[in-house]
C-alpha positions as CSV (number, residue, x, y, z in Angstrom):
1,X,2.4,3.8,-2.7
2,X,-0.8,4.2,-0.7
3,X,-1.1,2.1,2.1
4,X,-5.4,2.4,2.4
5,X,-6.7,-0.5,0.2
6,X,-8.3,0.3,-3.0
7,X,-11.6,-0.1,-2.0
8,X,-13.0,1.2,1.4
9,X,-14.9,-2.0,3.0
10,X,-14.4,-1.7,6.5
11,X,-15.4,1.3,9.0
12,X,-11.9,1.7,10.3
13,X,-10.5,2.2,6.5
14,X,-13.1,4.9,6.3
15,X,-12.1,6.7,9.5
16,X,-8.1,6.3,8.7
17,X,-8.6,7.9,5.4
18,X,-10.9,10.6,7.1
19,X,-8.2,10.9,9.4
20,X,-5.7,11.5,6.6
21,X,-7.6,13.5,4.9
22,X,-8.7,15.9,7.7
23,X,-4.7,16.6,8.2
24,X,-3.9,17.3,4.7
25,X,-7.2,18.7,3.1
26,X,-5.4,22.4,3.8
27,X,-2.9,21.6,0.9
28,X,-5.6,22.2,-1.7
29,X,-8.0,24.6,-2.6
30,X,-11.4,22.2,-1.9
31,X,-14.1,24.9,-2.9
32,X,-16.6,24.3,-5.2
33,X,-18.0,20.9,-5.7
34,X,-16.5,19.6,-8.6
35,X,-13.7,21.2,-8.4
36,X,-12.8,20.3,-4.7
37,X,-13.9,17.0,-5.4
38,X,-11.3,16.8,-8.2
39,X,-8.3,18.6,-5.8
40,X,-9.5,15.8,-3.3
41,X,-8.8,12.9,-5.8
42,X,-5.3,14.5,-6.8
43,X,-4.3,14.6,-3.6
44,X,-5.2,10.8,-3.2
45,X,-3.3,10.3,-6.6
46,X,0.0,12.8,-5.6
47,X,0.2,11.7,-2.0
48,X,-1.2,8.1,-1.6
49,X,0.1,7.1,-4.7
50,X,-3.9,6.0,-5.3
51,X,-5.0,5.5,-9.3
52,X,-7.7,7.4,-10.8
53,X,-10.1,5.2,-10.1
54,X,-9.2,3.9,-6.5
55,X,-9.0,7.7,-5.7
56,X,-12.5,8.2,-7.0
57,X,-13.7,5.1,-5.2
58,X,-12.4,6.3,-2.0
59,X,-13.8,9.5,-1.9
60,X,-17.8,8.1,-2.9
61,X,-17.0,5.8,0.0
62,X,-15.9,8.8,2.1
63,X,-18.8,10.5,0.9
64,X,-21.3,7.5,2.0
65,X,-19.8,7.2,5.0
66,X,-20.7,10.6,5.8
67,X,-16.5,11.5,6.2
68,X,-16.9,13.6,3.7
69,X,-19.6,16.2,2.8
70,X,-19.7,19.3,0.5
71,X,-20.8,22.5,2.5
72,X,-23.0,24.3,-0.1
73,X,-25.3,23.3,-3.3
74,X,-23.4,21.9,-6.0
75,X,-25.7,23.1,-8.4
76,X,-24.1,26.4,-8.1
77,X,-21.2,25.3,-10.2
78,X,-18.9,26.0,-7.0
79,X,-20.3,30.0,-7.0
80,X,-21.0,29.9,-3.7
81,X,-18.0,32.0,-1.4
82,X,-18.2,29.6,1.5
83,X,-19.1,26.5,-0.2
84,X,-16.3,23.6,0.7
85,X,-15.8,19.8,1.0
86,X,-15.0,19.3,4.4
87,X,-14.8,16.4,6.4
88,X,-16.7,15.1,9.3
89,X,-16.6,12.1,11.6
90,X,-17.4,9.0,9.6
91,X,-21.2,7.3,10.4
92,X,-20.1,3.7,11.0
């Protein structure tokens, strides 16, 4: 069961997911945008024990937070070689 609460309020929730998620982002494939976005969520699911939806809430609030950004235009329907979801240090 995932021990980050299903909605990311606080700045230090944000950073301890980043944290997490910076360790195990290499266990999927996180290219393209949809398509790493959607590995990212599983991996919430599989290995926090996250629902759907708490797994999608978690990574917009990554995303807002600036933890999380996608390295390339998503646009390109994840066509680009080097475009990736990778994470930075949150913006609290």
């Amino acid at each position: 069961m995932s021990s980050f609460p299903p909605v990311m309020s606080h700045p230090q929730e944000i950073h301890e997911l980043a944290r997490w998620l910076d360790e195990h982002l290499s266990s999927v494939d996180p290219c393209g945008y949809v398509q790493g976005k959607t590995a990212i969520r599983d991996l919430f699911c599989r290995e926090l024990g996250m629902s759907m939806a708490e797994a999608e809430d978690s990574v917009e609030a990554l995303q807002q937070a600036g933890a999380l950004r996608f390295e390339g235009d998503p646009t390109t329907a994840g066509f680009e070689p080097n475009a990736r979801w990778v994470v930075d240090h949150p913006v609290t």
